[in-house]
C-alpha positions as CSV (number, residue, x, y, z in Angstrom):
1,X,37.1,68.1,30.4
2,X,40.7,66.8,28.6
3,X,42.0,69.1,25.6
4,X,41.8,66.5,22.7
5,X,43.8,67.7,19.3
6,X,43.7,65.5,16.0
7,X,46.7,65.4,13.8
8,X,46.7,64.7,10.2
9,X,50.3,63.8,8.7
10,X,50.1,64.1,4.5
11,X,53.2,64.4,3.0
12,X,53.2,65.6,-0.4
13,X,56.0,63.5,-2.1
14,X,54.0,59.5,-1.3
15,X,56.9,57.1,-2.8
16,X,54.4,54.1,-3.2
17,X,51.8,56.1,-4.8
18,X,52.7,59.6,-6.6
19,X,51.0,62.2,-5.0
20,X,48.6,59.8,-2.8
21,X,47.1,61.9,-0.5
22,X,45.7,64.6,-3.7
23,X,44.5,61.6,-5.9
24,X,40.9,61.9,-6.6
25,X,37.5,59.5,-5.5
26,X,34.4,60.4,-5.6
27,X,35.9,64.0,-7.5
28,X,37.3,64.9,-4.2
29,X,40.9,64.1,-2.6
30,X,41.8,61.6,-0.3
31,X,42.9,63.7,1.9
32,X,39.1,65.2,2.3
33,X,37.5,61.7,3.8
34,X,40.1,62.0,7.1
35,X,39.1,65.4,7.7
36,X,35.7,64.8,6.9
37,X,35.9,61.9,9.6
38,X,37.8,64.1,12.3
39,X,35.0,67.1,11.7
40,X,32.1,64.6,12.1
41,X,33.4,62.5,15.2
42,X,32.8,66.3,17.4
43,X,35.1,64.9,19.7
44,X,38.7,67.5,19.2
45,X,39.0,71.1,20.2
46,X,41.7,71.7,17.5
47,X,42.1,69.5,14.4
48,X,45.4,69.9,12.2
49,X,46.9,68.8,9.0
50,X,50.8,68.9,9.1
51,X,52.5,68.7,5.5
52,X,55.5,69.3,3.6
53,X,52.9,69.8,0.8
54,X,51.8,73.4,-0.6
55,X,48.8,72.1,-2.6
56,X,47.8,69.9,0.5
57,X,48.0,72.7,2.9
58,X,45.9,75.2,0.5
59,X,43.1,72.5,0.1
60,X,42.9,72.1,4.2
61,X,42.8,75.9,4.7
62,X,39.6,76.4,2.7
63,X,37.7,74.3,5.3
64,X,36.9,76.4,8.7
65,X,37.2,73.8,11.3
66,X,41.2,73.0,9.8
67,X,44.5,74.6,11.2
68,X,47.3,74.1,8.8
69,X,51.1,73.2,9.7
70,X,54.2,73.8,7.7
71,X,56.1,70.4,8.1
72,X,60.0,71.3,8.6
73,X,62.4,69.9,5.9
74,X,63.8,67.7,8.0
75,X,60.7,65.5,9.3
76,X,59.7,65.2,5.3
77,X,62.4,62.9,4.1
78,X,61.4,59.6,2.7
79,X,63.2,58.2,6.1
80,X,61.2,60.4,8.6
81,X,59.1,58.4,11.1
82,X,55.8,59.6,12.0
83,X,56.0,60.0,15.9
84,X,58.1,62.9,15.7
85,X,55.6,64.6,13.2
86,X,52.8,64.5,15.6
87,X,55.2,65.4,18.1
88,X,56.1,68.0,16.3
89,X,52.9,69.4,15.4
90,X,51.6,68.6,19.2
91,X,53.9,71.5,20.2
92,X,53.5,73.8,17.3
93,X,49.8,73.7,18.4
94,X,50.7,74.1,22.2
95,X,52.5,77.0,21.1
96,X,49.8,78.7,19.3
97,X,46.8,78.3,21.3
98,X,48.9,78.5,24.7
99,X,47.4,75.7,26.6
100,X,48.1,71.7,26.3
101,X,46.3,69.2,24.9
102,X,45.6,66.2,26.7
103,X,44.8,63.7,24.4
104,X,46.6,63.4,21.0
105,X,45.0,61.0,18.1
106,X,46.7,60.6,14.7
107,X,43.8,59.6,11.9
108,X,46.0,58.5,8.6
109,X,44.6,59.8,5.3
110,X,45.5,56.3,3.6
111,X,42.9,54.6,5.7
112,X,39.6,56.4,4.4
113,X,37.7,53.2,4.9
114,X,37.0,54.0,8.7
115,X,34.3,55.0,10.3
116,X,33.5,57.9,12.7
117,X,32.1,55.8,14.8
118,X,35.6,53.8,15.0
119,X,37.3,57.3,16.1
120,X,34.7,57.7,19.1
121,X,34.7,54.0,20.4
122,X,38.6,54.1,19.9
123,X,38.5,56.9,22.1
124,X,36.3,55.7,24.9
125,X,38.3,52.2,24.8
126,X,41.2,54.4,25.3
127,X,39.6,56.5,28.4
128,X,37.7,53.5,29.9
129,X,41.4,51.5,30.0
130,X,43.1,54.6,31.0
131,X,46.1,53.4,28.2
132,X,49.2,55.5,27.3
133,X,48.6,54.6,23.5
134,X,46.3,52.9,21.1
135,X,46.2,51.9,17.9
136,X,43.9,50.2,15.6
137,X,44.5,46.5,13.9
138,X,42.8,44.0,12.6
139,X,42.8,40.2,12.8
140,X,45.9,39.3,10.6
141,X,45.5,36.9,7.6
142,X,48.9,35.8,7.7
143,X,49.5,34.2,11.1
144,X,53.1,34.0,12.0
145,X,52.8,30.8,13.8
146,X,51.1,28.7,10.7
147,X,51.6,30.2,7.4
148,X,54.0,33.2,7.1
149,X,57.5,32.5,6.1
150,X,60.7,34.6,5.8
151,X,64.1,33.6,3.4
152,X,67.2,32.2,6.0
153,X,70.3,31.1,4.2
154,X,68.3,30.8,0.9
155,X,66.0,28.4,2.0
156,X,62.2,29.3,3.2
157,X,61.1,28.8,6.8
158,X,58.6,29.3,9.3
159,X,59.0,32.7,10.9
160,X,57.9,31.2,13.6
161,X,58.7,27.4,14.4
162,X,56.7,26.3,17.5
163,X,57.5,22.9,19.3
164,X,53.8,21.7,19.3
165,X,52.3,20.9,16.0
166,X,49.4,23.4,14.6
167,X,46.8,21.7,12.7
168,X,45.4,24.8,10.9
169,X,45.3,28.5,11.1
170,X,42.2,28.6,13.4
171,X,44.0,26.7,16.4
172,X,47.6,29.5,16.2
173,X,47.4,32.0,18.5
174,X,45.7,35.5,17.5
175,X,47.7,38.0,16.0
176,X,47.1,41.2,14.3
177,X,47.7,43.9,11.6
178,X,48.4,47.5,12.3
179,X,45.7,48.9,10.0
180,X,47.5,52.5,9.8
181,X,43.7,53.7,10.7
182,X,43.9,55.1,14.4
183,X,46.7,56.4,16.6
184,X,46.3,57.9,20.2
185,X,48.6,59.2,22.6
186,X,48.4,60.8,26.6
187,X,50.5,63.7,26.3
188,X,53.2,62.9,28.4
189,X,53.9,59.6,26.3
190,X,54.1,61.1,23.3
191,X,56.6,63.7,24.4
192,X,58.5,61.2,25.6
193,X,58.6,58.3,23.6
194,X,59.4,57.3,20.1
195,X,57.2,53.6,20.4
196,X,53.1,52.6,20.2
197,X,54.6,49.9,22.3
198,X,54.5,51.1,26.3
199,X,53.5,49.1,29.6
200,X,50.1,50.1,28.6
201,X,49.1,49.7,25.2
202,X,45.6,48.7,24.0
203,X,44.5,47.4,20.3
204,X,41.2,49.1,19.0
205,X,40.0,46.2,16.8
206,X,38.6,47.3,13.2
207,X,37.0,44.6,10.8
208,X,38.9,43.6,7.3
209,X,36.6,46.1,5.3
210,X,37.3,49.5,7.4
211,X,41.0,48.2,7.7
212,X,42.6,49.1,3.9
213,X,45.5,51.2,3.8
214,X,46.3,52.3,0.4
215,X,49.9,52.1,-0.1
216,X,49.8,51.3,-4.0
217,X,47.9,51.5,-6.8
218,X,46.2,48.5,-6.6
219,X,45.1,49.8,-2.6
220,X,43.6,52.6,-4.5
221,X,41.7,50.7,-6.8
222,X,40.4,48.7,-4.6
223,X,39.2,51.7,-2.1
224,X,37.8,53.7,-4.7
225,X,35.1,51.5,-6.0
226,X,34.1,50.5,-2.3
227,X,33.5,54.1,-1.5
């Protein structure tokens, strides 16, 4: 039976969007529908919400199933990547409970449009493939190879310019966009490495409706009336 711990990263000072992760739907916070989702799935031993926030860390320690984390000063700034937060709080938890967690799986609180159901099948996609990390996407809009273009030397260009002649969107290759839904990690990989990307890496595939991550005010909007 593997040890398997959820993390939940909120920091309290959201640049995008003022206080994000505190802003209200359905008269609760955002925040709420992640742990909501990591309660229901049954699936962790220990679930914790890692902040930088005071107000964010006194809402999650009401609920009884929540461990709270104090984030250090120094993995809050606006430049602080996320690995080394779940990293961070991996071995804060390790530390507490004395014994390791097998599994780690990050569920972001600006993607409330999941379901539980994603976390489990995301989960057993992981097990079945036997991966180092996962993480969820969905089939990009843009494709690279047809109709996304970047700014070289002031002029507009393909981002990518293949020798063979695409007809339309349908016939370029697949490609997808990290949905900022699902993240999971074996232990060892995520003590040791500051990349999703490994030797074995799968994509769990979500559908455009469950993939929304609110990153402005408009995101918000937008997720509010569909929940």
């Amino acid at each position: 039976m593997k040890n398997i711990l959820c993390t939940i990263c909120a920091r309290g000072n959201s640049k995008g969007l003022k206080n994000k992760n505190l802003k209200r739907i359905k008269n609760k916070p955002l925040i709420h529908f992640t742990i909501d989702h990591a309660i229901k799935s049954k699936i962790f031993n220990k679930i914790v919400v890692c902040s930088d926030s005071f107000r964010i860390l006194n809402y999650s320690k009401r609920i009884k199933e929540i461990d709270t984390l104090k984030r250090p000063v120094k993995l809050a700034r606006d430049n602080t990547p996320k690995i080394p937060v779940i990293r961070y709080s991996l071995i804060e938890m390790e530390k507490k409970y004395n014994k390791k967690f097998d599994i780690i799986i990050d569920l972001d609180v600006t993607a409330p449009l999941r379901k539980v159901s994603d976390i489990i099948n995301a989960l057993k996609q992981f097990k079945k493939k036997n991966n180092q990390t996962l993480f969820s996407a969905c089939v990009s809009r843009r494709n690279p190879y047809f109709n996304a273009v970047e700014i070289k030397n002031r002029r507009p260009k393909p981002v990518k310019n293949l020798m063979k002649k695409i007809p339309g969107r349908q016939f370029a290759p697949k490609v997808f966009d990290m949905n900022a839904s699902i993240y999971i990690w074996q232990r060892k990989t995520l003590l040791k490495s500051n990349t999703l990307f490994t030797k074995n890496t799968s994509i769990y595939v979500m559908p455009d409706e469950r993939s929304l991550d609110i990153d402005n005010n408009f995101d918000f909007k937008i997720v509010k009336q569909l929940l």
